[in-house]
LUMZA-439551 format. One record per residue: residue in one letter; z, y, x negated of N, C-alpha, C in turn. Coordinates in nm, 3 decimals. Layout:
<sepas>
SEPA aa    n.c3    n.c2    n.c1   ca.c3   ca.c2   ca.c1    c.c3    c.c2    c.c1
SEPA  A       Z       Y       X       Z       Y       X       Z       Y       X
...
</sepas>
This chain:
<sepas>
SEPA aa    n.c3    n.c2    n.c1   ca.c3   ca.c2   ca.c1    c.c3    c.c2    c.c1
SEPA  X   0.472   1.106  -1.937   0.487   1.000  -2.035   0.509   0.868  -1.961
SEPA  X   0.439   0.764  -1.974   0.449   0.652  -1.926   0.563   0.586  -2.012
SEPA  X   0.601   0.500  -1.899   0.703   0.439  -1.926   0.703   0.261  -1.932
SEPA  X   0.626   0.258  -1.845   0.552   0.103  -1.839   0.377   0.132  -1.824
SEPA  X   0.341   0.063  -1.912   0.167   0.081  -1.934   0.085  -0.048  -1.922
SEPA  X   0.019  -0.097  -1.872  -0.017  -0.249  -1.857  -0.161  -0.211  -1.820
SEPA  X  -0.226  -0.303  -1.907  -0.403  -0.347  -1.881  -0.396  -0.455  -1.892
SEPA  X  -0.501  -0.498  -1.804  -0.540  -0.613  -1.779  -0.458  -0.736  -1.818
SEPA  X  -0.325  -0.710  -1.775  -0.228  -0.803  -1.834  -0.244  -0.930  -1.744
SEPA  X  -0.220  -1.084  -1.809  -0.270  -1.204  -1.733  -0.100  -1.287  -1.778
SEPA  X  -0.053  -1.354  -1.714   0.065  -1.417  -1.739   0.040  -1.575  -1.656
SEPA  X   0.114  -1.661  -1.745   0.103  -1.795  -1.675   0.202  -1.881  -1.680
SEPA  X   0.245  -1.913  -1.569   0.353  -1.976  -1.552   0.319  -2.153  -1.514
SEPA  X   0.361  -2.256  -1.639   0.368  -2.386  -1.630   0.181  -2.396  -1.638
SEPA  X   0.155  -2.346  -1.686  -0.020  -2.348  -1.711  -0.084  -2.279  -1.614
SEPA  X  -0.041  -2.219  -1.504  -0.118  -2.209  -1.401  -0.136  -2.001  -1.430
SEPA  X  -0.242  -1.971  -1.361  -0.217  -1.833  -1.378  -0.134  -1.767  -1.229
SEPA  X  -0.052  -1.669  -1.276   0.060  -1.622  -1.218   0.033  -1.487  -1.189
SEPA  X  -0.052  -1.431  -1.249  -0.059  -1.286  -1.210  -0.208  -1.249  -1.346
SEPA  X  -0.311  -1.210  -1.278  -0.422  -1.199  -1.353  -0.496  -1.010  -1.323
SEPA  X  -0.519  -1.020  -1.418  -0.585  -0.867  -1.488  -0.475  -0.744  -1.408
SEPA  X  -0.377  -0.775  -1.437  -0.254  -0.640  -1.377  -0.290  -0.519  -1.439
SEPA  X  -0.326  -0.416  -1.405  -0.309  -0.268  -1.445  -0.190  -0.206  -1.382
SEPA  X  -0.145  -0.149  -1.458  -0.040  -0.026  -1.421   0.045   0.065  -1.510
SEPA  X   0.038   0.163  -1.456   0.132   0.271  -1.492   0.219   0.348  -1.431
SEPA  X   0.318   0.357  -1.513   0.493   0.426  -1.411   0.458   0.538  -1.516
SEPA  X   0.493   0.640  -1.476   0.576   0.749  -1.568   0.752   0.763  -1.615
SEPA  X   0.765   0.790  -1.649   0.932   0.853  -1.613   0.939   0.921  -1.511
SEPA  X   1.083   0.877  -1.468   1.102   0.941  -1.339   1.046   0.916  -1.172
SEPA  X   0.943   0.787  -1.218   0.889   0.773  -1.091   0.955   0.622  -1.015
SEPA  X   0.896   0.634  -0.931   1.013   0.501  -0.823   0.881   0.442  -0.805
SEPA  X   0.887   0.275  -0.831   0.757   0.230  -0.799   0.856   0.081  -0.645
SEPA  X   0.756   0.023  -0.565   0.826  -0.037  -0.451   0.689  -0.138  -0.491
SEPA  X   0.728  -0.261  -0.528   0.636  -0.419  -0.532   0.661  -0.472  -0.427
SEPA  X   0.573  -0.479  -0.335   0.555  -0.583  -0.196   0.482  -0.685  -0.222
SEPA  X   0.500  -0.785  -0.159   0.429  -0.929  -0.139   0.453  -1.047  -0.100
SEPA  X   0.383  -1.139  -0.024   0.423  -1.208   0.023   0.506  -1.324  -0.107
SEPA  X   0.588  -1.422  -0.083   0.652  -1.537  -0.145   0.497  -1.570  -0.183
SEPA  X   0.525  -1.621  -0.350   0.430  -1.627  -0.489   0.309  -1.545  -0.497
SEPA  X   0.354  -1.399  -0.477   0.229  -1.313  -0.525   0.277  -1.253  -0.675
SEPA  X   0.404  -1.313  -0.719   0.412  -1.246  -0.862   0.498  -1.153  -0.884
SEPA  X   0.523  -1.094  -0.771   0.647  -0.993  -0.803   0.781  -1.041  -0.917
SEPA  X   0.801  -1.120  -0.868   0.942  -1.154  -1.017   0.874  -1.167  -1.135
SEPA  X   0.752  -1.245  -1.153   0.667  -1.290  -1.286   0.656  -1.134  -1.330
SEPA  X   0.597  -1.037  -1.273   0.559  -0.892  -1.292   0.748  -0.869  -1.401
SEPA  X   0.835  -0.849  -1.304   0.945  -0.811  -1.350   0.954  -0.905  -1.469
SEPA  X   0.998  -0.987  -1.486   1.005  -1.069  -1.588   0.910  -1.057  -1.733
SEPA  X   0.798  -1.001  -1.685   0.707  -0.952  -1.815   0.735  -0.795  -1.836
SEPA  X   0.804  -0.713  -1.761   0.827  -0.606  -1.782   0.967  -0.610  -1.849
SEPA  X   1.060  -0.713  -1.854   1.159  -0.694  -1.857   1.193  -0.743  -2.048
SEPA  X   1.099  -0.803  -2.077   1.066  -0.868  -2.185   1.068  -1.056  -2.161
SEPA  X   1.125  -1.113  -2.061   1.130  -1.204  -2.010   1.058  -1.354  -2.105
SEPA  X   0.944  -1.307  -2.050   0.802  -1.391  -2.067   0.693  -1.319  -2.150
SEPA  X   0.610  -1.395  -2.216   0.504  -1.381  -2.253   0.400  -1.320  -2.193
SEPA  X   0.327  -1.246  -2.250   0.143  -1.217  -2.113   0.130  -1.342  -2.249
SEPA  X   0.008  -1.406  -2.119  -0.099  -1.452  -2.187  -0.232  -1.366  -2.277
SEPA  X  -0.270  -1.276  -2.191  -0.340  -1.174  -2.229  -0.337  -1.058  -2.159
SEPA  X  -0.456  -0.936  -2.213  -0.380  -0.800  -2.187  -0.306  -0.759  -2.276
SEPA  X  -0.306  -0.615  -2.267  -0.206  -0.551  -2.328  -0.100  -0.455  -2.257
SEPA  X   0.021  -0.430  -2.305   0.162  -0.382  -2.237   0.214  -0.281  -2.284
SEPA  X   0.249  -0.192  -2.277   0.379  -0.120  -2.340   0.471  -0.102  -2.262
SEPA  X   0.614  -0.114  -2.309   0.742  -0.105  -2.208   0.837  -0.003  -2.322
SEPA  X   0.858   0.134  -2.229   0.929   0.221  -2.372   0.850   0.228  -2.448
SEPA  X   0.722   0.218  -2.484   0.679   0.221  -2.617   0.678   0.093  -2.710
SEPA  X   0.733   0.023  -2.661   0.746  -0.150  -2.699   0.623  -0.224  -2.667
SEPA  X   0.569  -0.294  -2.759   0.457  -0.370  -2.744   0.495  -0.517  -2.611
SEPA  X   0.425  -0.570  -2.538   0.462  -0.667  -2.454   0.467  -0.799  -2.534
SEPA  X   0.389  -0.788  -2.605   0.323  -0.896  -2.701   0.391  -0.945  -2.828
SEPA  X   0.434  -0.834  -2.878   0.536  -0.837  -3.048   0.632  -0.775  -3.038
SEPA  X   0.686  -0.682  -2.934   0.801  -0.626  -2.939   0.927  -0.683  -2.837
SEPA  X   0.911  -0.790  -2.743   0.999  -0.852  -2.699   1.160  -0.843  -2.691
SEPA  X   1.191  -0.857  -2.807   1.327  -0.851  -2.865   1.365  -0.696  -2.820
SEPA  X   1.288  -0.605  -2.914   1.313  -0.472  -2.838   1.341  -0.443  -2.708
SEPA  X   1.254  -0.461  -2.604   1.243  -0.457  -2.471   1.333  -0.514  -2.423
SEPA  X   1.381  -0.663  -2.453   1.456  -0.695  -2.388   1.634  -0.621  -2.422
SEPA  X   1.625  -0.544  -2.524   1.756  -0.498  -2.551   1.778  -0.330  -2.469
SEPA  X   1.667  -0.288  -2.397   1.718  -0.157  -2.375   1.617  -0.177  -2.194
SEPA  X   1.587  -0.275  -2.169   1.542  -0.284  -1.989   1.643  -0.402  -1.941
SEPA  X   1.702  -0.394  -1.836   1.783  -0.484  -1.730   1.708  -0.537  -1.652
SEPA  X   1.754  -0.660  -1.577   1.673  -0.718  -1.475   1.814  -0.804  -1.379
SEPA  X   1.857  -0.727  -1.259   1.961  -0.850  -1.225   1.843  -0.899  -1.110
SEPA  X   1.846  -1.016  -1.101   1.755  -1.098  -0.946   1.825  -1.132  -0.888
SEPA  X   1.736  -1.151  -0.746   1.860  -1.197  -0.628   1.898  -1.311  -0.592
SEPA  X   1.860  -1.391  -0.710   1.931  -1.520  -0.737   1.988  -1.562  -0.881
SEPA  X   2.118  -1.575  -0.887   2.141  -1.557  -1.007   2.254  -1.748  -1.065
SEPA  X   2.203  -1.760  -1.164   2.331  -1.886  -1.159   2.447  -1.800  -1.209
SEPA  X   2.554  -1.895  -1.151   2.759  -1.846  -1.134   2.734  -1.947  -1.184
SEPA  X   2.887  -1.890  -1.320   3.000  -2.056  -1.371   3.047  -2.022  -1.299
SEPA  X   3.084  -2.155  -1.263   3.210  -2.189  -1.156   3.358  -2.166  -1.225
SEPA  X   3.475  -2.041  -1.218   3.576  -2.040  -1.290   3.691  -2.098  -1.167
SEPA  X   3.775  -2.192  -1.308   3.858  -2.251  -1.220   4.005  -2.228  -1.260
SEPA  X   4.119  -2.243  -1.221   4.234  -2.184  -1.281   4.310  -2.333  -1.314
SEPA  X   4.375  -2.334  -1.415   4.450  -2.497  -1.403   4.583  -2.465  -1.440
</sepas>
């Protein structure tokens, strides 16, 4: 059973394209490893898997969640921490 399903998914970031005709499939249970050099898309990838962002085009499923209309869903049952994150600054007075 797939778990993330993606055709020809196209995403664009600030107008520009960011990641064009993506295929893929995870099953459950499987460990997938994204390599690439700095701006090949790897976070944009996560970020559309995560419910994040929009595809431009293509189609998605995440869980069974549409990429396209189910958003809200996706984003309530997939995590994403990155390795840059903004901190409030807490202060004691």
């Amino acid at each position: 059973v797939s778990v993330v399903k993606l055709d020809g998914l196209v995403a664009l970031l600030e107008g520009f394209p960011a990641l064009t005709g993506v295929d893929l499939s995870v099953d459950a249970g499987e460990i997938v490893f994204v390599k690439g050099p700095n701006g090949a898309g790897k976070t944009t990838l996560l970020h559309l898997c995560a419910g994040l962002i929009q595809p431009k085009d293509g189609t998605g499923l995440i869980l069974g969640h549409d990429l396209s209309s189910e958003r809200t869903a996706i984003r309530k049952r997939v995590g994403l921490l990155s390795h840059s994150s903004d901190y409030i600054e807490i202060s004691q007075y």
